[in-house]
C-alpha positions as CSV (number, residue, x, y, z in Angstrom):
1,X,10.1,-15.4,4.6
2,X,8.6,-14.5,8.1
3,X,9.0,-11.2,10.3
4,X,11.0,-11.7,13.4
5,X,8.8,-10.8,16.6
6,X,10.7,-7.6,17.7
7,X,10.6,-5.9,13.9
8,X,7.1,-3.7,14.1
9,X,8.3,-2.1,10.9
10,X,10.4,-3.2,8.1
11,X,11.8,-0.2,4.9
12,X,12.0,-0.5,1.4
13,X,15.8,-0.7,0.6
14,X,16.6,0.9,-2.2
15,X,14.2,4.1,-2.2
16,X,15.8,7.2,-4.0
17,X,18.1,9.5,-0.8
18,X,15.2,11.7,1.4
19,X,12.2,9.5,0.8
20,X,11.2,7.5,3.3
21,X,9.0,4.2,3.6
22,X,8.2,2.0,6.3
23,X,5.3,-1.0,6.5
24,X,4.6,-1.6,10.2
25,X,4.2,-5.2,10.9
26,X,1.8,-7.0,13.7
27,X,4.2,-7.1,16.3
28,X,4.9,-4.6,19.2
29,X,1.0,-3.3,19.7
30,X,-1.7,-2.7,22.0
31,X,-4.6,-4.7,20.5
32,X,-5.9,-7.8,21.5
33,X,-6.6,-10.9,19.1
34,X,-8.1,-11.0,16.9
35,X,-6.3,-7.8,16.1
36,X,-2.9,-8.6,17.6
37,X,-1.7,-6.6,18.1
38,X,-0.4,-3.6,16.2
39,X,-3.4,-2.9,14.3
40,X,-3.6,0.2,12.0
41,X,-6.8,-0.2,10.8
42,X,-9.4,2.8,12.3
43,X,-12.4,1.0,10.4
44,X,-11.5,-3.0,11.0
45,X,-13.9,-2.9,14.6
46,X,-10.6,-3.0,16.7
47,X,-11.3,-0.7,20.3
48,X,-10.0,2.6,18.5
49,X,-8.6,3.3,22.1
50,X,-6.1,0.6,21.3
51,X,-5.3,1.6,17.6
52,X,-4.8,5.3,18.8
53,X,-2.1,3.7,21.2
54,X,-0.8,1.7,18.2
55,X,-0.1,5.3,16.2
56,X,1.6,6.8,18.8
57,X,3.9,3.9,19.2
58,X,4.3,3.4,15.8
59,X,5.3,6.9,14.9
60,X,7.5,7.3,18.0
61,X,9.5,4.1,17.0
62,X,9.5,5.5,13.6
63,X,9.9,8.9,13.6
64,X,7.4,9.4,11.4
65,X,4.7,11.9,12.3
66,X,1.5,13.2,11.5
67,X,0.6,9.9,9.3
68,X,-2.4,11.0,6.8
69,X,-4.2,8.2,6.0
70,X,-8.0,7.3,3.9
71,X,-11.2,5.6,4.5
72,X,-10.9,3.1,1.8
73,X,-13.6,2.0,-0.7
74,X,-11.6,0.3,-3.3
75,X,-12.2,3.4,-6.0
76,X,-9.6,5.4,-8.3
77,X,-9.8,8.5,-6.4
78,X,-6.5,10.1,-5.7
79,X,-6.7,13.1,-3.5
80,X,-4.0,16.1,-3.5
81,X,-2.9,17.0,0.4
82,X,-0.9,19.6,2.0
83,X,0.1,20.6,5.4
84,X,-3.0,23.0,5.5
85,X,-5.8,20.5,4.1
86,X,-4.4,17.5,6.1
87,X,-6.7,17.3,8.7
88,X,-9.8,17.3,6.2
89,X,-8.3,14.5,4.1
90,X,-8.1,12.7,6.9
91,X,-10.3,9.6,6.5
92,X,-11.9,10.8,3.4
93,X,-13.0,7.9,1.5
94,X,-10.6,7.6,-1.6
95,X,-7.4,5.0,-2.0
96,X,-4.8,6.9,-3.3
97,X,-2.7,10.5,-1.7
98,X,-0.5,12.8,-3.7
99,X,1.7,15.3,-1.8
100,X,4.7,18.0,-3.2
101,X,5.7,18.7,0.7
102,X,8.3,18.0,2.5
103,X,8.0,15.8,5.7
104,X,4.1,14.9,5.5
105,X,4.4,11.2,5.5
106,X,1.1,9.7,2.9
107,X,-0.3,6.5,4.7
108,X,-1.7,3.0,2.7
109,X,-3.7,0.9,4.6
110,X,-3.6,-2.9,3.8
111,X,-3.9,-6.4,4.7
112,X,-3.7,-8.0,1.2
113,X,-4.2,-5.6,-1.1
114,X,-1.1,-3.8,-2.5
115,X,0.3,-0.2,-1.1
116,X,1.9,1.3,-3.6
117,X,4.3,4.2,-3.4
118,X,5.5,6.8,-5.9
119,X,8.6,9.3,-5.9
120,X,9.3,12.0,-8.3
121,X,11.8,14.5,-8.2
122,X,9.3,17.0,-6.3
123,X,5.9,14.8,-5.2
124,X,5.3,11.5,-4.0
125,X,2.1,9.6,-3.9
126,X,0.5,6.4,-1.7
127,X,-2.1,3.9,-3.1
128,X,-4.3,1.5,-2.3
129,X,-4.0,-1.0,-4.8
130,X,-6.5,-3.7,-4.6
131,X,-7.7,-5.2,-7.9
132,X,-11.0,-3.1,-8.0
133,X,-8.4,0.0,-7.6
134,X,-5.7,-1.6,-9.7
135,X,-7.8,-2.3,-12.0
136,X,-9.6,1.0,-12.4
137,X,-6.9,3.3,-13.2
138,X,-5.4,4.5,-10.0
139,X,-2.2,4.4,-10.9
140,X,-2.7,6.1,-14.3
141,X,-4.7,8.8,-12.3
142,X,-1.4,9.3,-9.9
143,X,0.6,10.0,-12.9
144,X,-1.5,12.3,-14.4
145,X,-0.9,14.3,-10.8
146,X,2.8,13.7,-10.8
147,X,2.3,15.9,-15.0
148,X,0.2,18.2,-13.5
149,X,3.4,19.3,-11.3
150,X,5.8,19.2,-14.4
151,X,6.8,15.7,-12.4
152,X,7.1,12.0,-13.1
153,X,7.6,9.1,-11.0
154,X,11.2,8.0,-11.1
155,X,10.7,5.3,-8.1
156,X,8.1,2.6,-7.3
157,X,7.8,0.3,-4.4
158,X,5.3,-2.2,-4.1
159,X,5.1,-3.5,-0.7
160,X,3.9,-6.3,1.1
161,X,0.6,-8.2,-0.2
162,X,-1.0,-11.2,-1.1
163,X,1.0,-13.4,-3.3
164,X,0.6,-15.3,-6.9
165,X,0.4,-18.7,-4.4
166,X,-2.2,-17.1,-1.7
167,X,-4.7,-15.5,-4.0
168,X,-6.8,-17.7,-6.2
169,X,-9.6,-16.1,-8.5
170,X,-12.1,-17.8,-10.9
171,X,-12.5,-16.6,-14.7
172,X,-15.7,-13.7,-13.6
173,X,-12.8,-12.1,-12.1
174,X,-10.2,-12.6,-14.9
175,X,-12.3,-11.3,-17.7
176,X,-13.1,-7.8,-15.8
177,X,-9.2,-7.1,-16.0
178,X,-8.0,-4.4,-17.5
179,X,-5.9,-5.4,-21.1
180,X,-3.9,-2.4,-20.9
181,X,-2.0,-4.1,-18.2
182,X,-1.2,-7.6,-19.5
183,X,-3.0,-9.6,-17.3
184,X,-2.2,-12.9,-19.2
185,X,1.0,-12.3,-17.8
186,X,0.3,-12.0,-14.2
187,X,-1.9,-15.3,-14.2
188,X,-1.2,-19.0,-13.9
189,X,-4.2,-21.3,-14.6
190,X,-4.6,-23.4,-12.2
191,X,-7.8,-25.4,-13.2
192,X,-10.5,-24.6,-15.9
193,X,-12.0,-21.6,-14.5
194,X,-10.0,-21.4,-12.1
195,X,-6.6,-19.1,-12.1
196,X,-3.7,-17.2,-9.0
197,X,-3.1,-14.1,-9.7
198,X,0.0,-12.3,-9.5
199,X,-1.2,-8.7,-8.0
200,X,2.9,-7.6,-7.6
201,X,3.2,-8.7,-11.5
202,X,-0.1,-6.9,-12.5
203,X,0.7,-3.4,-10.2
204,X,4.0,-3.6,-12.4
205,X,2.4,-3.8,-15.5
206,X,0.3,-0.8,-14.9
207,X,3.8,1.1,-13.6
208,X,5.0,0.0,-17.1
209,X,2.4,0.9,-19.3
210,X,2.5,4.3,-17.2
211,X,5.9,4.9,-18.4
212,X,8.0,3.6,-15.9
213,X,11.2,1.5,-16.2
214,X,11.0,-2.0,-14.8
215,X,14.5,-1.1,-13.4
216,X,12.7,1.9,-10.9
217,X,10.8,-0.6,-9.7
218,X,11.1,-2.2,-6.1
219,X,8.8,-4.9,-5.0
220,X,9.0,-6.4,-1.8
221,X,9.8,-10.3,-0.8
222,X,6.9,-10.5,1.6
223,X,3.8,-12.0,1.2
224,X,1.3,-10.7,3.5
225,X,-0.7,-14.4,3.1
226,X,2.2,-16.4,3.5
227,X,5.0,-14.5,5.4
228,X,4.6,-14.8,9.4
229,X,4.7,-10.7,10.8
230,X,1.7,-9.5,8.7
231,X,-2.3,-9.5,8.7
232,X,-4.1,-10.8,5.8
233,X,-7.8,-10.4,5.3
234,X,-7.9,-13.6,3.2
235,X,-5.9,-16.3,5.2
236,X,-8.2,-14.7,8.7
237,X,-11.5,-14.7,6.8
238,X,-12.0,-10.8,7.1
239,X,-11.3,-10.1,10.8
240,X,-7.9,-8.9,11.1
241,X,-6.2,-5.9,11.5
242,X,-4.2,-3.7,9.3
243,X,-0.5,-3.1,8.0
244,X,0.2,1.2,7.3
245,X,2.7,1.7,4.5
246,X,4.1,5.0,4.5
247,X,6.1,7.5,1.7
248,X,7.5,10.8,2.9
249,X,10.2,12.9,1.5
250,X,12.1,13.7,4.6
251,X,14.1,17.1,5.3
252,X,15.8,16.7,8.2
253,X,16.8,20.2,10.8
């Protein structure tokens, strides 16, 4: 399923009433190719004049403001922010954000890897789900935030990434997973030693075995591979640009 060329955002469709997420597409930008042309990504090597342009079109369009985002490393770090701290969380390098305001929108940045967004009744939280990340307990580390609150996460969305068909790993991979997630589930072999992997299955999983209800969970149609409107590090050998996949509870004046 492809993104038509005048969407540069698309929204999860059945997120709980006041929280808000949007994935920005490739379409509508300022950057040139290889980047083209709505790039995200600060760190991808893109003219940052261009990507600067990109945000302020991107959170006009959107009406979404003041985007936080990380310096990703593919760790389990998940980093509390408020309005007062925002601007030193800023590219700090950790993959996952955690947030009880109001109207502070918690950016993902991907092009493959899995954002993942969380809604409580009070706090929200954005991740970074690669399999390093995945794989290493972010998710479990963004619950234990949500307790610390006297919250749980009553809402997931998994958004656009790399799909079961797109991403092929080999068994050095496969035997590093982690079994409190079921990986058996999420993989197909394909030939000996050689398996896809279902990232969208395996995030599940670690929603599950975190206590959420496969019913709270939404997971989005798109491939970020496969599906036409997206960058993907994989199927552009590394030098691409970036999707942002933002949560925010909203409280409108």
């Amino acid at each position: 399923m492809d993104i038509s060329k005048t969407k540069s955002y698309i929204t999860a469709e059945n997120a709980p009433i006041g929280i808000e997420i949007k994935t920005s597409t490739r379409y509508g930008g300022f950057s040139s190719a290889p980047y083209n042309s709505l790039n995200m990504g600060y760190f991808t090597g893109d003219d940052i004049t261009a990507v600067i342009k990109n945000y302020y079109y991107y959170q006009n369009i959107t009406k979404t403001y003041n985007i936080v985002t990380l310096n990703q490393i593919h760790c389990n770090t998940v980093l509390e922010v408020n309005k007062e701290n925002a601007a030193d969380i800023m590219f700090s390098k950790a993959d996952g954000l955690f947030t009880y305001e109001n109207n502070l929108p918690l950016g993902v940045i991907t092009a493959d890897c899995l954002p993942v967004m969380l809604a409580g009744n009070k706090c929200i939280s954005s991740l970074h789900c690669g399999w390093r990340s995945l794989n290493a307990g972010i998710i479990d580390n963004a619950f234990k935030l949500f307790k610390k609150y006297d919250d749980m996460p009553v809402y997931a969305y998994i958004g656009a990434g790399i799909c079961e068909q797109c991403y092929e790993v080999r068994d050095d991979l496969v035997n590093q997973l982690n079994p409190a997630y079921n990986p058996a589930s999420a993989l197909t072999e394909k030939v000996q030693g050689q398996y896809l992997l279902n990232m969208k299955k395996l995030a599940s999983n670690a929603l599950i075995y975190n206590g959420l209800s496969i019913d709270n969970i939404e997971i989005s149609k798109y491939s970020s591979c496969c599906s036409k409107g997206f960058y993907s590090y994989r199927l552009e050998n590394g030098k691409t640009g970036r999707m942002v996949t933002t949560i925010q509870r909203a409280v409108r004046q």
